[in-house]
C-alpha positions in Angstrom: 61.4 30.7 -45.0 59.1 28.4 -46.3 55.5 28.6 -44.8 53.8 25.1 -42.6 51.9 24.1 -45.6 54.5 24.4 -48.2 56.5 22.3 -45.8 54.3 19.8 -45.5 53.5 20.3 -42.2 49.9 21.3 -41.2 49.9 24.7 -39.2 48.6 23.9 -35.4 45.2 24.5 -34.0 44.3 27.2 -31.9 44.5 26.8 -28.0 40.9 27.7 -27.8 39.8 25.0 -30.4 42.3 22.1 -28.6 41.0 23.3 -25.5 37.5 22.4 -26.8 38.7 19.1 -28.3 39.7 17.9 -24.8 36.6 19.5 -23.2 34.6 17.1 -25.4 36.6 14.1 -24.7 36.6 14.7 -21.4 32.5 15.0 -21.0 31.9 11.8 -23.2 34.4 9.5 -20.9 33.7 10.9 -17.6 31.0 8.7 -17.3 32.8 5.2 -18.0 35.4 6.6 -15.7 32.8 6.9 -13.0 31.2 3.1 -13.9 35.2 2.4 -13.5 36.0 3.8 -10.1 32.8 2.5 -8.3 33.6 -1.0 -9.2 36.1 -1.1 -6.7 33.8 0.6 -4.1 33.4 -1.2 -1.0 30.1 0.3 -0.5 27.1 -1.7 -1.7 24.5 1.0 -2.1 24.4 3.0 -5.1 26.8 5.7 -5.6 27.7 6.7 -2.8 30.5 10.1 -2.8 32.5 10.0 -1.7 33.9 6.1 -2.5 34.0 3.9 0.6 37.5 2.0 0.1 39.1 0.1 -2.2 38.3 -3.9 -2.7 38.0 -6.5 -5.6 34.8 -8.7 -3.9 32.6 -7.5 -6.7 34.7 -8.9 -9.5 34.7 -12.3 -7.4 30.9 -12.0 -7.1 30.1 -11.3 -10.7 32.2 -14.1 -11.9 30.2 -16.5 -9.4 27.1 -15.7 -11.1 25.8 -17.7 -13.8 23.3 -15.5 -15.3 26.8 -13.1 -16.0 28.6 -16.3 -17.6 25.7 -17.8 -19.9 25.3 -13.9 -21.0 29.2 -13.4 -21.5 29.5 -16.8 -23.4 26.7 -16.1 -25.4 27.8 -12.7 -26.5 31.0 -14.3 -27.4 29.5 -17.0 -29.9 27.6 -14.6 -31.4 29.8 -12.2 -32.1 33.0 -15.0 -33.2 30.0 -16.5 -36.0 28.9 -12.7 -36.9 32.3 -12.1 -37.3 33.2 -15.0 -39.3 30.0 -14.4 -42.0 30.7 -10.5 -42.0 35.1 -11.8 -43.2 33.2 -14.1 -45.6 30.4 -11.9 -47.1 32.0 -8.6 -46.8 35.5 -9.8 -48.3 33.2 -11.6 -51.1 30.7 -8.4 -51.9 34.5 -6.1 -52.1 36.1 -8.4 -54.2 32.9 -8.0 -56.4 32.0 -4.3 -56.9 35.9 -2.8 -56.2 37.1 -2.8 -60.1 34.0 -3.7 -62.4 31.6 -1.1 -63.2 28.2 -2.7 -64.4 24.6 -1.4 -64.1 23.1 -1.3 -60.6 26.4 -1.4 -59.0 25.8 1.5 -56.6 22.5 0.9 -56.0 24.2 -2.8 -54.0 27.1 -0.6 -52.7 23.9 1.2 -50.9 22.1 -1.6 -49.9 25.5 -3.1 -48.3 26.0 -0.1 -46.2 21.8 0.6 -45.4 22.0 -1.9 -41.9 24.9 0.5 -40.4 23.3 3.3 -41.8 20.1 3.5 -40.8 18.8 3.9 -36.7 19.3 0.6 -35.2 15.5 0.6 -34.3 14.9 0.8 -38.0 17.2 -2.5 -38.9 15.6 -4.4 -35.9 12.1 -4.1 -37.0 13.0 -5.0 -40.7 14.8 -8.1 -39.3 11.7 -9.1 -36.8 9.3 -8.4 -39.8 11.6 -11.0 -42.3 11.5 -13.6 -39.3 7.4 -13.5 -38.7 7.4 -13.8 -42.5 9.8 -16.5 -42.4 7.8 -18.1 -39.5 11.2 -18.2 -37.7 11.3 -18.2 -33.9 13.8 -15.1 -32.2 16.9 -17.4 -31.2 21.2 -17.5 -31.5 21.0 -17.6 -35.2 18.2 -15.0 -35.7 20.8 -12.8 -33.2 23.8 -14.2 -35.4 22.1 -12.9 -38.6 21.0 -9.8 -37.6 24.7 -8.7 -36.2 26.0 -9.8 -39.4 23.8 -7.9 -41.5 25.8 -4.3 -40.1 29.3 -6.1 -39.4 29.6 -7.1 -42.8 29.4 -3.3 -43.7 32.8 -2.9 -41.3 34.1 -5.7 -43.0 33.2 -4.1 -46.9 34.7 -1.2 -46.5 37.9 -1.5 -45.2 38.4 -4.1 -47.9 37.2 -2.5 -50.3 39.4 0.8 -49.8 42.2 -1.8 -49.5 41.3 -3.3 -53.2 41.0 0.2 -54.5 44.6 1.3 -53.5 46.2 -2.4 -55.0 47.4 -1.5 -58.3 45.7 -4.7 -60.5 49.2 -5.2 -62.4 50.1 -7.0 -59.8 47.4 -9.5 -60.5 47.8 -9.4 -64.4 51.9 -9.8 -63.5 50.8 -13.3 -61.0 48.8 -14.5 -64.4 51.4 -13.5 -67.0 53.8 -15.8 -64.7 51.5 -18.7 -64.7 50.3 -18.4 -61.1 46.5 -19.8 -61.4 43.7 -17.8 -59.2 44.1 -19.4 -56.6 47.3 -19.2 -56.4 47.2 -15.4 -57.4 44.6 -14.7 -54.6 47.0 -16.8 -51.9 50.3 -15.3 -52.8 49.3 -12.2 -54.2 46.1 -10.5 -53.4 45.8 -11.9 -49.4 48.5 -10.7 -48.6 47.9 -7.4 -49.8 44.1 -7.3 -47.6 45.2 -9.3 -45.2 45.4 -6.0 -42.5 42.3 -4.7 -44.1 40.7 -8.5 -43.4 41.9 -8.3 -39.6 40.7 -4.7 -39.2 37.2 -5.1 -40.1 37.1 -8.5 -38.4 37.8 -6.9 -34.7 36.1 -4.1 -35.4 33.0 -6.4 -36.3 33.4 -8.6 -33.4 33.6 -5.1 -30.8 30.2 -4.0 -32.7 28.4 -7.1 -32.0 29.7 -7.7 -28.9 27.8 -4.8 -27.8 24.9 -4.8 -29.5 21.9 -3.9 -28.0 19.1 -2.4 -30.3 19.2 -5.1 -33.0 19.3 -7.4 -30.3 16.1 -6.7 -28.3 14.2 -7.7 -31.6 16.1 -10.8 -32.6 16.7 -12.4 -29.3 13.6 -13.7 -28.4 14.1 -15.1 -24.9 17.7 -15.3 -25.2 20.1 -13.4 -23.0 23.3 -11.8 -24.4 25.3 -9.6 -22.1 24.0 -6.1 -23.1 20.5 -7.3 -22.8 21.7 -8.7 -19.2 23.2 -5.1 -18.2 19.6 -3.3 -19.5 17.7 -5.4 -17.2 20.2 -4.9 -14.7 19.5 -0.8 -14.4 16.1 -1.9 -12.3 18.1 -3.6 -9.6 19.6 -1.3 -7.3 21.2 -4.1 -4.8 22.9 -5.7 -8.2 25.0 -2.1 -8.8 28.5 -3.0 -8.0 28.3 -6.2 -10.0 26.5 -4.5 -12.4 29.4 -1.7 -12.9 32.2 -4.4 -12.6 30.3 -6.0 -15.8 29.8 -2.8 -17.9 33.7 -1.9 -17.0 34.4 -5.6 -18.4 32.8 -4.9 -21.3 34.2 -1.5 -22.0 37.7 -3.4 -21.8 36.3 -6.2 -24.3 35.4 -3.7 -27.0 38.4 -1.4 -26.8 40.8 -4.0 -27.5 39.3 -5.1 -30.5 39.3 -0.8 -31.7 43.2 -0.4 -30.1 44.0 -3.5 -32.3 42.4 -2.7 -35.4 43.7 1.0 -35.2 47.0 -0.3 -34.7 46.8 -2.7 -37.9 46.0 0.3 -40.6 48.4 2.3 -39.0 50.8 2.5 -41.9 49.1 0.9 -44.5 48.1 4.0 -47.1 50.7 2.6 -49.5 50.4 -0.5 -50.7 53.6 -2.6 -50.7 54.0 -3.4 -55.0 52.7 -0.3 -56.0 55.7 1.6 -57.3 55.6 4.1 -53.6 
């Protein structure tokens, strides 16, 4: 009898380690699940255990508010326009460095992924620093500009591992047949990063919508929702609403991770590559 790993098949893990995995999960969500269920608390107070009853008047009381809107609509702006100049740049910068090997080409592969890499404190200081040099006021764009600086990393690499599995024949076949560049790129190459595209794009637009540590030091007096919910945490009577927003938010940005999951499901082989 052929052994798990000759089959193909990976052996499983132990009880003890699964039993561990879940553990873990467990310990980092119990918290959300607690912001969750108090929501719908009827209690006002703080939490209170055990829950009070069951009602939806918070969700009707947050979406009254207009400091929740203006902070919601905000966010949304600026994470559509980071997202949009992360598809641009970070599709552009793959395209770039995926097949040509020239001098200095990892020392820019670095420098792309340095924003996401480094502590967020780190990236925000850099950012303030280049604005007071700049003589640039904190405002949307300087918020814009520095989510797009780490969602164009998100961006870059799933394209670029999408470039690197697309055998190039398939460009040199599109040119041998007449097809111009454009024409390659639109019939030919989109197609095959198209998923890759869409990925990083949701991905980016769940990182910036959540954004908080880049954000303190580009806002300024502006008010996106994280920064909303960190100046919430000092108002005891504003709890429930203030749950019923971070539970909105949690929904917001899992989406986006579901969706982009869902779209690289699948797409190890490249469809034109001889698999």
């Amino acid at each position: 009898m052929r052994s798990d790993t000759a089959s193909g098949m990976q052996p499983a893990a132990p009880l003890w380690l699964r039993g561990l995995a879940w553990g873990g999960l467990l310990f980092l969500h119990f918290p959300l699940v607690v912001v969750c269920l108090y929501a719908f608390n009827t209690e006002a107070s703080a939490f209170s255990f055990p829950l009070q009853g069951f009602t939806l008047h918070w969700f009707e009381a947050a979406l009254a508010r207009e400091d929740v809107l203006q902070a919601i609509w905000l966010s949304l702006k600026v994470a559509s326009g980071a997202t949009l100049l992360a598809l641009l740049l970070g599709g552009l910068a793959a395209a770039a460095l995926y097949r040509r090997n020239f001098l200095g080409r990892d020392a820019i592969t670095v420098m792309l992924s340095l924003p996401i890499a480094l502590p967020g404190i780190v990236t925000g200081i850099a950012l303030l620093s280049t604005f007071k040099l700049a003589e640039v006021d904190p405002n949307f764009w300087t918020i814009l500009i520095g989510h797009a600086t780490f969602c164009m990393v998100v961006v870059y690499n799933n394209v670029i591992a999408r470039f690197r599995r697309m055998p190039y024949s398939l460009v040199e076949a599109s040119m041998d047949l007449g097809a111009d560049s454009l024409q390659t790129f639109r019939h030919v190459v989109l197609p095959q990063i198209a998923t890759a595209l869409l990925a990083g794009g949701v991905l980016a637009f769940a990182l910036s919508f959540d954004e908080i540590i880049v954000t303190t030091f580009t806002a300024g007096h502006e008010k996106t929702l994280p920064i909303w919910l960190l100046n919430q945490l000092g108002r005891p009577r504003d709890v429930p609403i203030t749950n019923v927003v971070a539970m909105l938010v949690m929904l917001l940005t899992m989406g986006p991770i579901l969706l982009a999951w869902k779209l690289t499901q699948g797409t190890e082989a490249v469809a034109g590559s001889g698999k």
